[in-house]
C-alpha positions, 0 to 999 in steps of 0.5 A: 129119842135121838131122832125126835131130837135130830128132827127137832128144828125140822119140826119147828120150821115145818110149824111155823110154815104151817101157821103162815100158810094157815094164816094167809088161807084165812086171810088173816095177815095183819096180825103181828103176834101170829106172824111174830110167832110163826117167824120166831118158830122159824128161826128158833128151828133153823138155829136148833137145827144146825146146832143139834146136828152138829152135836148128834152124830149116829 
């Protein structure tokens, strides 16, 4: 359980990268709530990221 926490915000950027690239392979880019939402994944991960492996140690 303490992995899939640790890995938690890697997680979340991988996602959101993973929606931007699918939007821009089917070119649908001009869609603010799927790019709105893929940036907040983004961010939302980085910050559970630097938070959760601060307070998880092995």
């Amino acid at each position: 359980m303490k992995s899939l926490l640790k890995n938690l915000g890697l997680i979340l950027v991988v996602l959101g990268a993973v929606i931007l690239i699918v939007c821009y392979a089917s070119g649908n880019v001009n869609n603010n709530g799927i790019l709105g939402g893929s940036l907040f994944l983004i961010v939302i991960g980085l910050i559970s990221y630097i938070i959760l492996n601060k307070r998880i140690t092995d």
